[in-house]
C-alpha positions, -999 to 999 in steps of 0.1 A, spaced: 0 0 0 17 32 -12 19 55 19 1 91 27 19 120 17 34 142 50 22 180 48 48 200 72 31 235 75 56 264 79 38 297 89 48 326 107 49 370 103 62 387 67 100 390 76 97 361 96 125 335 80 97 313 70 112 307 34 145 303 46 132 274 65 108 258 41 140 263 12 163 249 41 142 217 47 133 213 11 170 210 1 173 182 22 155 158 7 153 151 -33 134 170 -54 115 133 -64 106 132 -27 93 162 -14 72 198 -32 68 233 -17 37 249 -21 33 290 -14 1 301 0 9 333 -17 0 315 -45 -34 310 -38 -45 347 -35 -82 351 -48 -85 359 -87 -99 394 -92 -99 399 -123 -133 407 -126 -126 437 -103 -111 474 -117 -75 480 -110 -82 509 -84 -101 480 -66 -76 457 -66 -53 485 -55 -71 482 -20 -65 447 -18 -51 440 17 -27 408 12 -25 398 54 -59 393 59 -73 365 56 -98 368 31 -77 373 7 -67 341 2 -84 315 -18 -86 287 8 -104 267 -12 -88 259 -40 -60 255 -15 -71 226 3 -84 210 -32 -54 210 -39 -38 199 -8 -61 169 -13 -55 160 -47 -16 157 -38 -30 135 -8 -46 113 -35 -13 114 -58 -24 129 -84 -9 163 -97 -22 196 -92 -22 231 -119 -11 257 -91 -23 290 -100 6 320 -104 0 351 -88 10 383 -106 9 412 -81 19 435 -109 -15 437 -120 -26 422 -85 -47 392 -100 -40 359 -112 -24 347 -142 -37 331 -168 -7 310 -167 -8 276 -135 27 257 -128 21 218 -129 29 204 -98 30 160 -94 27 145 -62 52 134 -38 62 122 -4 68 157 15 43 184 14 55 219 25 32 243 28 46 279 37 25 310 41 17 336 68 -15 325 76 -18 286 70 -25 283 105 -54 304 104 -80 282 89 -87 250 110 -97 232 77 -57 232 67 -47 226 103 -64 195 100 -48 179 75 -9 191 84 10 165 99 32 190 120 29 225 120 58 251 129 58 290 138 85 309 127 89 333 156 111 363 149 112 398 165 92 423 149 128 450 148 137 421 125 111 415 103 105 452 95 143 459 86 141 424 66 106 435 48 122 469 41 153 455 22 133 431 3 108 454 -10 132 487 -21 158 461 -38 131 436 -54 102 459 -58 114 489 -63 93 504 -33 102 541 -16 115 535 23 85 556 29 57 535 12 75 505 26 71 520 66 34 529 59 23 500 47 37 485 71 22 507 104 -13 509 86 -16 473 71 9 446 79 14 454 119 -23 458 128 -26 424 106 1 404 120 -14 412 159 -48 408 150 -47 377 127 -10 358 123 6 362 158 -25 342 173 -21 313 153 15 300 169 -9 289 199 -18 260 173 15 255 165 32 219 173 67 238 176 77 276 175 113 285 159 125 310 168 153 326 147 143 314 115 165 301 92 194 307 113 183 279 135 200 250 119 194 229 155 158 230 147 159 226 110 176 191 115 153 180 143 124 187 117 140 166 87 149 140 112 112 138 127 99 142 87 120 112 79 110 90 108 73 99 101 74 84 62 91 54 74 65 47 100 41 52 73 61 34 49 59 5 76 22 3 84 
């Protein structure tokens, strides 16, 4: 009997270290074994909405994330069978037309800043991890990412961040480490941690293996 994939759910605040982790513990197994999906992936088509509307769209809440299709998806890995994962182009904040082919495998990570927020995706993780990092950090990280990559003033960056991302990260993504199975603190500088998890993934698929 071929055994159930493993979902590892990696969550935690923009700036966090999240990626870092999920990267870190992907490249430690082979890319036949184990897939990384991005919740950021699965924001809500609007393309039936005007630009200046989707100018408004607030991307830390969480409805505005297509959960849905998200667990679908999730499921349809479960089952092995492969999965057309949308792309997300925030220059025109909607989806593309284009979807990335994704095939099943034996290691499901699931990274995003609010996986841990619906109970429906809870459910079917098999271990869930906060990425805990100090919010000094994660602004000065967010602030570097989004003037090199995206261009963005230091100004636009800082207000965005006071007006939308803070009030968001207390109110919705900071709650969610209580369901947590571990907390990380550091991100991906905490190698310690990042080996107990590929360890405890490893043991987990040869138990499963097994029964």
């Amino acid at each position: 009997m071929e055994k159930k994939p493993v979902i590892i759910g990696v969550a935690g605040g923009s700036g966090s270290g999240k990626t870092t982790v999920a990267n870190k513990i992907y490249c430690k197994f082979h890319d036949t074994e184990i897939v990384k999906i991005e919740q950021d992936s699965y924001y809500k088509d609007q393309a039936h909405l005007a630009m200046e509307e989707r100018l408004k769209t607030n991307y830390d809440h969480p409805l505005a994330f297509d959960n849905e299709l998200l667990l679908s998806h999730l499921k349809t890995l479960l089952n092995r069978e492969a999965i057309d994962k949308p792309v997300y182009d925030f220059t025109v904040h909607t989806r593309s037309q284009q979807t990335i082919k994704v095939e099943p495998r034996d290691v499901i990570i699931l990274e995003g800043i609010l996986i841990l927020e619906d109970e429906r995706l809870r459910d079917i993780m098999d271990i869930k991890l906060y990425v805990d990092t100090d919010s000094d950090i994660r602004i000065i990280r967010r602030l570097l990412r989004d003037i090199k990559e995206r261009g963005r003033t230091i100004d636009s960056v800082i207000e965005q961040y006071t007006s939308v991302v803070r009030p968001m990260h207390l109110q919705f993504i900071e709650p969610t480490k209580r369901y947590a199975d571990i907390i990380i603190p550091e991100g991906g500088y905490n190698q310690v941690a990042i080996d107990l998890m590929v360890t405890k993934i490893k043991t987990i698929l040869e138990e499963k293996e097994i029964l």
